[in-house]
C-alpha positions as CSV (number, residue, x, y, z in Angstrom):
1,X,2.8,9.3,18.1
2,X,5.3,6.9,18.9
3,X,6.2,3.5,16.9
4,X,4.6,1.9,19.7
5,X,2.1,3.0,20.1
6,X,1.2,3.4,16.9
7,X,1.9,-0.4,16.0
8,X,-0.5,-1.1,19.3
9,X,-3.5,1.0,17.7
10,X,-3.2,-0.2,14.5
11,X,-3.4,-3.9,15.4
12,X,-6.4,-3.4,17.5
13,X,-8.0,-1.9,14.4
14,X,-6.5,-5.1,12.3
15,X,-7.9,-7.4,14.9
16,X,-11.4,-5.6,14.7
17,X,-12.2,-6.8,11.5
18,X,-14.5,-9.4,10.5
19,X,-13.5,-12.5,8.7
20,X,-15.7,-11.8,5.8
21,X,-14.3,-8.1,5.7
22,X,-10.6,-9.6,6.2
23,X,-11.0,-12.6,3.5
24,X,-13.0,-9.4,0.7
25,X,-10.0,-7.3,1.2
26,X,-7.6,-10.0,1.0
27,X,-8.6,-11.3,-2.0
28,X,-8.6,-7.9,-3.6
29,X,-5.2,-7.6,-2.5
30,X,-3.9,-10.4,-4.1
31,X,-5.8,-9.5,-7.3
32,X,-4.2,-6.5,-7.1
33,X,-0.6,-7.8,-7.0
34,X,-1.7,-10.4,-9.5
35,X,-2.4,-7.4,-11.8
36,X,1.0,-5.8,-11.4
37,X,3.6,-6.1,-13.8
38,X,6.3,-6.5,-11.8
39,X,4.7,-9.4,-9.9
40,X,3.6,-11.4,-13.1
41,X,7.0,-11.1,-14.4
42,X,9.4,-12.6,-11.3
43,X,9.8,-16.1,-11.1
44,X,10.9,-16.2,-7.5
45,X,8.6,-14.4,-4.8
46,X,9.5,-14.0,-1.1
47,X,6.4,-13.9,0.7
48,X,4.9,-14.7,4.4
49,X,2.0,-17.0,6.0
50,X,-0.6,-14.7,7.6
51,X,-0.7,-13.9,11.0
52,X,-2.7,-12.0,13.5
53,X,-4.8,-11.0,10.6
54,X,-2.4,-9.6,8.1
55,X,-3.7,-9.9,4.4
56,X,-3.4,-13.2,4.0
57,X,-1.9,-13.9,0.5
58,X,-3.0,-18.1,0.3
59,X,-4.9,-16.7,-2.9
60,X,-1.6,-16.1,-4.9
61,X,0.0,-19.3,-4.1
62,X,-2.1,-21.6,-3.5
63,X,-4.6,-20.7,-6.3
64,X,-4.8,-22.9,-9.3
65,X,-6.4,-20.9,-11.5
66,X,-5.5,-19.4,-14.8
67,X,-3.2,-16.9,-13.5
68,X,-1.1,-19.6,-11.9
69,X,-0.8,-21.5,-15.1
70,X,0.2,-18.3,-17.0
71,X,2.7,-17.1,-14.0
72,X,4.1,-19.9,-12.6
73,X,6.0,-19.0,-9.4
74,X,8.7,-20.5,-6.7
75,X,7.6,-19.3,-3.5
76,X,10.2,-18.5,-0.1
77,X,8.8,-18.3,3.5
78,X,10.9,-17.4,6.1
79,X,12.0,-18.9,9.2
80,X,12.9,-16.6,11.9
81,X,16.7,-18.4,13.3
82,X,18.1,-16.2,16.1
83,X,18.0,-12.4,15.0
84,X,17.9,-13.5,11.3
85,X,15.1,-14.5,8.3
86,X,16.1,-17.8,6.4
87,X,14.0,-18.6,3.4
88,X,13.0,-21.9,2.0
89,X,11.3,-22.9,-0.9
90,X,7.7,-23.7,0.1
91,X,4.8,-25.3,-2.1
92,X,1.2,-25.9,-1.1
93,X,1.1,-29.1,0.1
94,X,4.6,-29.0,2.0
95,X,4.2,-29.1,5.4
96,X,4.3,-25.9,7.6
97,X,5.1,-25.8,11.6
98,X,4.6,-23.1,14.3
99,X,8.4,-21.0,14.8
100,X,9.8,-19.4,17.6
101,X,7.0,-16.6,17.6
102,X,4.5,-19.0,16.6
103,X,4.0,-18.0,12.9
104,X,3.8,-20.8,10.5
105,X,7.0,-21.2,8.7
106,X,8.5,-24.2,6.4
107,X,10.3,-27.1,7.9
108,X,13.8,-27.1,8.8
109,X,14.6,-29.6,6.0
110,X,12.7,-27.7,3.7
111,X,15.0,-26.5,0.2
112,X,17.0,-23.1,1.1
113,X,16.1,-20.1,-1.2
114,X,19.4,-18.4,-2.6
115,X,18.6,-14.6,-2.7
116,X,20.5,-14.6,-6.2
117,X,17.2,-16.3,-7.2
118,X,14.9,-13.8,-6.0
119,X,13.1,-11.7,-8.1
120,X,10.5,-10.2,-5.6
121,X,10.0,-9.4,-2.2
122,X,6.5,-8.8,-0.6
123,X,7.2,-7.9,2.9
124,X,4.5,-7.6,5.7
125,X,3.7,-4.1,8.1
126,X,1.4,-2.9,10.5
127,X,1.6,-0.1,8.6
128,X,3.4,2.0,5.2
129,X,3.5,5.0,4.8
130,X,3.5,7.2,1.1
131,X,7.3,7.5,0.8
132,X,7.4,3.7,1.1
133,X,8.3,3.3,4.7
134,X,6.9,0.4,6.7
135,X,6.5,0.4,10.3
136,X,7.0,-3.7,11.5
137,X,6.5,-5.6,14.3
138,X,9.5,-4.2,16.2
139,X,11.6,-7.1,15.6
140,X,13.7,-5.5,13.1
141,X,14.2,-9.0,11.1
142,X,13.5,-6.8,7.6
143,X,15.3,-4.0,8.1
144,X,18.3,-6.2,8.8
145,X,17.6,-8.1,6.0
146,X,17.2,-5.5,3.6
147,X,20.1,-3.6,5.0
148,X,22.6,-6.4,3.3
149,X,23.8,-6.0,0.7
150,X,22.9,-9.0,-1.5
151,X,19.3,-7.9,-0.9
152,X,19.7,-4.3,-1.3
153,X,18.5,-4.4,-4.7
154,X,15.5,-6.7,-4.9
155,X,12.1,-5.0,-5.7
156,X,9.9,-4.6,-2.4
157,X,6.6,-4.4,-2.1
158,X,4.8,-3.5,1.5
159,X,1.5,-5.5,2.0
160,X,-1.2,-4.0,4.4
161,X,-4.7,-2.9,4.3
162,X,-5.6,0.8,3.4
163,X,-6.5,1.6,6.7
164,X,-3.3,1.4,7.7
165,X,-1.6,3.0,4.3
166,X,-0.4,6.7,6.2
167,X,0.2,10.1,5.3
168,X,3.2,10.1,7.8
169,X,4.8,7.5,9.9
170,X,7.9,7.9,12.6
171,X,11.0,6.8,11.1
172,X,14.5,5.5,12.2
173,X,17.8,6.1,10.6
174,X,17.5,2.4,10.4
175,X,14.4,1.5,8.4
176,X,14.4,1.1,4.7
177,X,12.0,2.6,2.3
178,X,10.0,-0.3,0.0
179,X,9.4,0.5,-3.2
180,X,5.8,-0.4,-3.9
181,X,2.8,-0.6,-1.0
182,X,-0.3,-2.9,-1.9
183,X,-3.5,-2.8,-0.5
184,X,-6.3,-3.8,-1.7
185,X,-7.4,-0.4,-3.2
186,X,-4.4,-1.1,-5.7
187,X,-0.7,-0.6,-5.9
188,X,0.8,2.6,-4.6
């Protein structure tokens, strides 16, 4: 099956589920990544606002329970300028505007997030596969991304449900394994 196809199905069965099914699996998700070592020891996460239905991660940084006062975190959204992803710090409370593809992202004035600082990258997908590859929206703003150098080495960690965690997906010379795929049956 082609990427496109592909991405198209998969969506359709994203969009399909219920709130309560999509908030459950969420949430078990985050506990997930909450749970892994890696994430309870960086200090600087890159992360996304959900859209379209993509596990929505609010729980991990918005959440003031006792695993936020243990792990405190800086968090970086993107903002999608031109063909490129530009990250800003972002706490709850800071204000959040629609961008270019109308996915909330931080204000323009909002603090800029050096990738020296980052510790931790959790990068959305339609879909991953078992060797760590992620199929995306078609943009290509990750893949560029993680193609620089300066990111290169940062630990990535793919987020989607297990419905859409695959044997086998159709790959580019151009798209970069992640090292880690959560869902919320656990960390793969």
């Amino acid at each position: 099956m082609l990427k496109k196809e592909l991405r198209s199905s998969l969506l359709k069965k994203r969009r399909s589920i219920s709130e309560t099914e999509w908030r459950e699996k969420s949430d078990r998700l985050c506990r997930n990544l909450e749970n892994f070592s890696l994430f309870q020891t960086a200090k600087t996460v890159l992360a996304y606002f959900s859209f379209r239905q993509e596990p929505d991660l609010n729980l991990l940084f918005t959440n003031i329970g006792e695993k936020t006062k243990f792990y405190p975190k800086i968090w970086g959204f993107p903002r999608c300028v031109e063909k490129s992803l530009v990250w800003h710090i972002w706490q709850p409370g800071n204000y959040r505007q629609k961008g270019a593809y109308g996915i909330l992202e931080p204000e323009l004035n909002a603090p800029l997030l050096e990738s020296s600082k980052v510790d931790l990258i959790l990068v959305p997908a339609v879909a991953c596969n078992v060797n760590g590859y992620r199929l995306g929206y078609g943009g290509g703003f990750y893949d560029r991304m993680l193609s620089k150098q300066e990111w290169a080495s940062k630990p990535t960690i793919g987020i989607v449900f297990e419905f859409a965690y695959l044997q086998d997906l159709p790959i580019d010379s151009w798209d970069k394994p992640l090292d880690f795929v959560c869902t919320e049956n656990g960390i793969k």
